[in-house]
N, C-alpha and C positions, 0 to 999 in steps of 0.2 A: 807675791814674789815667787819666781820658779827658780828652780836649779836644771841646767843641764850636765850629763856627766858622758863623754866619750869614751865608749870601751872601744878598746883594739883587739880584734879575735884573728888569732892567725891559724889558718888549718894549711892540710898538707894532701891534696886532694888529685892523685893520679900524677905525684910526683912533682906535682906543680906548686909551688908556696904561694897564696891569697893570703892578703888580707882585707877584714872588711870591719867595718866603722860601727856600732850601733850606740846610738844614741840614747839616752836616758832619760827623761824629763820627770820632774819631781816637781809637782805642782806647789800651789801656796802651802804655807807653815804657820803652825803655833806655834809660839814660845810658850817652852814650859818651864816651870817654877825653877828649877837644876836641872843639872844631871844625874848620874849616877851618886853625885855627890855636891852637897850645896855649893863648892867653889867651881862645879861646873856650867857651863852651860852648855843648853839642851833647847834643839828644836825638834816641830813635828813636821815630814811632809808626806801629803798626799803622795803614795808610789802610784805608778803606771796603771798597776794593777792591784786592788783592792775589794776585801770581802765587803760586803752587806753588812754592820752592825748597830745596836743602837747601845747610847750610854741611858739608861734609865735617869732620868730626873738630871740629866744636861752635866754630871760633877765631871769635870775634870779629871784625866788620866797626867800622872808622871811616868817620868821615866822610866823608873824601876818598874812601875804599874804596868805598863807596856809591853814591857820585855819581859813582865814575867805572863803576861795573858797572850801574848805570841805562844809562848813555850806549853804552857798550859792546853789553848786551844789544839796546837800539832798533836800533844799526846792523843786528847779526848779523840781527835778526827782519826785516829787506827782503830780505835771501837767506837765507831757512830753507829752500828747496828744495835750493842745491845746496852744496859745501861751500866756504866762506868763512871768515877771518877776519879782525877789527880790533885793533886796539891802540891804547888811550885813554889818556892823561897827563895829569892835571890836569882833566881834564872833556874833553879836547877829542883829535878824532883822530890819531893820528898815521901811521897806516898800514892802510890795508885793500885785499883783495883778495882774488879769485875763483882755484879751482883745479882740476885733475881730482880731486883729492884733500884731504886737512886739511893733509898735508905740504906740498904748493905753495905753499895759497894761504899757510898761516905763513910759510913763506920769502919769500912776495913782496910780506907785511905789512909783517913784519919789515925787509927789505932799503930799503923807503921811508924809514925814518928810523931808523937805529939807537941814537943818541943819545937822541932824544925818548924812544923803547921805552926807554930805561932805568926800570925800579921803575914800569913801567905798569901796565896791566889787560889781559890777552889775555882775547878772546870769539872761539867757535870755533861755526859753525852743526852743526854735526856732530861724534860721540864723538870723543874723545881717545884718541889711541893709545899706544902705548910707545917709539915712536920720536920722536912730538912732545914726548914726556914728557922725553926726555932731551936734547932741544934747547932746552926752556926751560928746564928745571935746571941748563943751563948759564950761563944769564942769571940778569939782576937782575928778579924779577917778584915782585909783590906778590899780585894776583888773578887764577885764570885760571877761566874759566865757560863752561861746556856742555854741550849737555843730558845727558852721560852719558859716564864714563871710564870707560877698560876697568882690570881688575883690576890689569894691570900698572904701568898709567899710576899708578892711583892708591899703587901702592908704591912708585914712584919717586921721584912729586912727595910723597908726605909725608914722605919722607927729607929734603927741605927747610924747616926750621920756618920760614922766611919766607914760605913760597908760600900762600896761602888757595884751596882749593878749591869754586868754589861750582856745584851738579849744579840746572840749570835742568830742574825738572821740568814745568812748564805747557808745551805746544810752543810753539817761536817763533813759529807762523803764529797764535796766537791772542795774542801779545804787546798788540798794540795795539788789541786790542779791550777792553782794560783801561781805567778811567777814568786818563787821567794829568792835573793839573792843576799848575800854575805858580804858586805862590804866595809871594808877595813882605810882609810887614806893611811897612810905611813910618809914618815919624810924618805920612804926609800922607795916610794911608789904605790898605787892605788890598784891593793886586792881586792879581787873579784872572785867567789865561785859559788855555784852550785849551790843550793842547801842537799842536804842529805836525805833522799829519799829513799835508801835501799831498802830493798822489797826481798823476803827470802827466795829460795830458787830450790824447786826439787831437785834437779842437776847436781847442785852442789852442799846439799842439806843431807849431808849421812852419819849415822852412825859408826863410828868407827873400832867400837868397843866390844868383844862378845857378850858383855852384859847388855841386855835389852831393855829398853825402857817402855813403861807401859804408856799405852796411849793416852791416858789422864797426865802422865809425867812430859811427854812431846808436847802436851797443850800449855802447861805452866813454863814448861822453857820458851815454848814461843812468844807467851806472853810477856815474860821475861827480858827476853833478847832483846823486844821492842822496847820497853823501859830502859834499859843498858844503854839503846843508840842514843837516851836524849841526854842522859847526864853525862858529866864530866869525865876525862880520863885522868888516872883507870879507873873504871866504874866495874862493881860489881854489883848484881842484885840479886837477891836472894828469896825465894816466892813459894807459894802452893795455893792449892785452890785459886788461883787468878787474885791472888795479895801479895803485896808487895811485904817482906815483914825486914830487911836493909834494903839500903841502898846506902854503897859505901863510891864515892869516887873525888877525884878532885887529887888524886895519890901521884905522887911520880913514882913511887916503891909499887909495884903491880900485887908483889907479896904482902904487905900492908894492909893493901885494899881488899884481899882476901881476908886476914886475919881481922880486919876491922867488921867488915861485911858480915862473918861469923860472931863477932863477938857482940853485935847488934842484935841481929838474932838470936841469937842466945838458942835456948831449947826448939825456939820453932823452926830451926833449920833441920831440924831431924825428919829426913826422906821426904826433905825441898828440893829445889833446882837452884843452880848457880848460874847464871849467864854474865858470859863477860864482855866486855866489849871490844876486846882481840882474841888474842891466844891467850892459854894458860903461859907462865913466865916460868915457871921452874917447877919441879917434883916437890918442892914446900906448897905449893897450891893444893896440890890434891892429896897431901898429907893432912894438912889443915882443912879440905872439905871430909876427909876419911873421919876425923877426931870431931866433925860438927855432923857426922850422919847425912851428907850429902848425899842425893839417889842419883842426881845425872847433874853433868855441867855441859852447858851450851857456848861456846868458843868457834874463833873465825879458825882457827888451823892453822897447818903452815909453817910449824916453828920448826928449829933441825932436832927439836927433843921431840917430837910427836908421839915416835915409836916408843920411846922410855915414859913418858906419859901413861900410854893406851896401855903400857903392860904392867903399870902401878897401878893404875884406875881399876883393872880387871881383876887384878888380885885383892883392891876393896868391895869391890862391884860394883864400884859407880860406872853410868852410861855416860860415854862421853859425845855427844852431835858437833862435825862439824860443821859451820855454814860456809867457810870458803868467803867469808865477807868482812870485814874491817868497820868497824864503827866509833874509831877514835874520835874524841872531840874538845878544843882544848877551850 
């Protein structure tokens, strides 16, 4: 069974209004067990466009399994060069972070929120060994994905009939060169747009604060930033050395999700980064990174407080960057 879906694209091109038709095709479908929830139902269908993967020993993916090894794979593919992991719960991140190795950065995934990692989805940019094998078979894990386990990894995690293995065969660096779209039906009409690929820009990545941040402190807000784009708004997260140590979002209070952000971290927010996923919301933000030892917050700009901001921030000496870019996501 296929699905067709008609979008209507209307551009505005040399003053002239077109519209033009494109068509969707969404090949055959599995039923899956629910949905999001067992009084839901839930199908699968082949998209258009589709990565390369295999499910190890044929189990069966649901819903939630799905949509959280979407979410998962995006993180891992912006570090496909070095070795990285995330740990995704419910759609949204709970823990990631940069390592010499797979073992690190798992441990200092993991060590961000161990609670939330319960019955998460681990994505790993790099094979799976037999020693990371038997640190998550020691936990409660539903899914764990990447691009290739070694023989041993894979005898150990299938001694576990809960663990789903899934062997990302496309590379990560061509992840997102994939069509991804966003598609909503509503009884009020059927939303369509974009996934979110913003990419930072020198152009509009400046510091706007006399305080300077050191070059090791640019690299953890960048890394930062990019964790921020995938959780919830307001999302804050809070990092050093390329670990995630909060992640607070999911807040409609913007100031909440700072003070919660901080209070997750706890002491190891002391001369971390902050990256938000808009602007700072008010001079209670940067009171409350001033009071958790914050060195720089990373923010889209733009707000009509900037100026009363930059000249709070400078008299704690936090570095403030701005990107000039929006990464709300609800």
């Amino acid at each position: 069974m296929a699905r067709r879906i008609n979008v209507r694209i209307f551009e505005n091109s040399e003053n002239d209004l077109w519209e033009q038709v494109e068509e969707l095709e969404y090949g055959a479908f599995t039923d899956l067990p629910h949905g999001e929830n067992p009084q839901q139902k839930a199908e699968l269908y082949k998209s258009p466009q589709m990565i390369d993967y295999a499910v190890i020993d044929n189990q069966a993916l649901s819903y939630n399994e799905i949509t959280n090894l979407v979410e998962v794979t995006t993180i891992i593919s912006d570090f496909y060069d070095v070795p990285a992991c995330a740990i995704v719960n419910n759609g949204s991140p709970c823990g990631v972070a940069l390592g010499r190795n797979i073992e690190e950065a798992y441990e200092k995934a993991f060590d961000c929120d161990p609670i939330a990692s319960f019955s998460g989805t681990i994505g790993f940019s790099k094979s799976v060994n037999a020693e990371v094998a038997k640190h998550i078979n020691s936990m409660a894990v539903k899914v764990v994905a990447a691009p290739d386990f070694d023989s041993k990894a894979i005898e150990i995690l299938s001694d576990n009939p809960y663990i789903k293995l899934i062997k990302l065969n496309t590379p990560l660096e061509k992840f997102k060169k994939y069509d991804y779209k966003e598609i909503k039906i509503t009884p009020f009409g059927t939303i369509i747009q974009d996934f979110n690929k913003s990419e930072l820009n020198k152009d509009t990545f400046k510091v706007v604060t006399q305080t300077k941040p050191t070059k090791e402190q640019i690299e953890d807000a960048i890394f930062a930033w990019k964790i921020a784009k995938y959780a919830k708004t307001h999302s804050v997260v809070i990092a050093k050395d390329f670990k995630t140590s909060a992640i607070a979002q999911g807040h409609l209070n913007p100031i909440i999700a700072v003070e919660e952000a901080l209070n997750i971290a706890c002491d190891s927010s002391k001369e971390a980064v902050m990256a938000l996923d808009s602007t700072i919301a008010a001079i209670d933000c940067i009171n409350a990174a001033a009071q958790g030892r914050i060195s720089l917050i990373i923010h889209s700009g733009g707000s009509p407080k900037d100026a009363e901001l930059i000249k709070l921030a400078d008299k704690f000496k936090i570095a403030i960057i701005s990107t000039g870019i929006k990464n709300t996501r609800n």
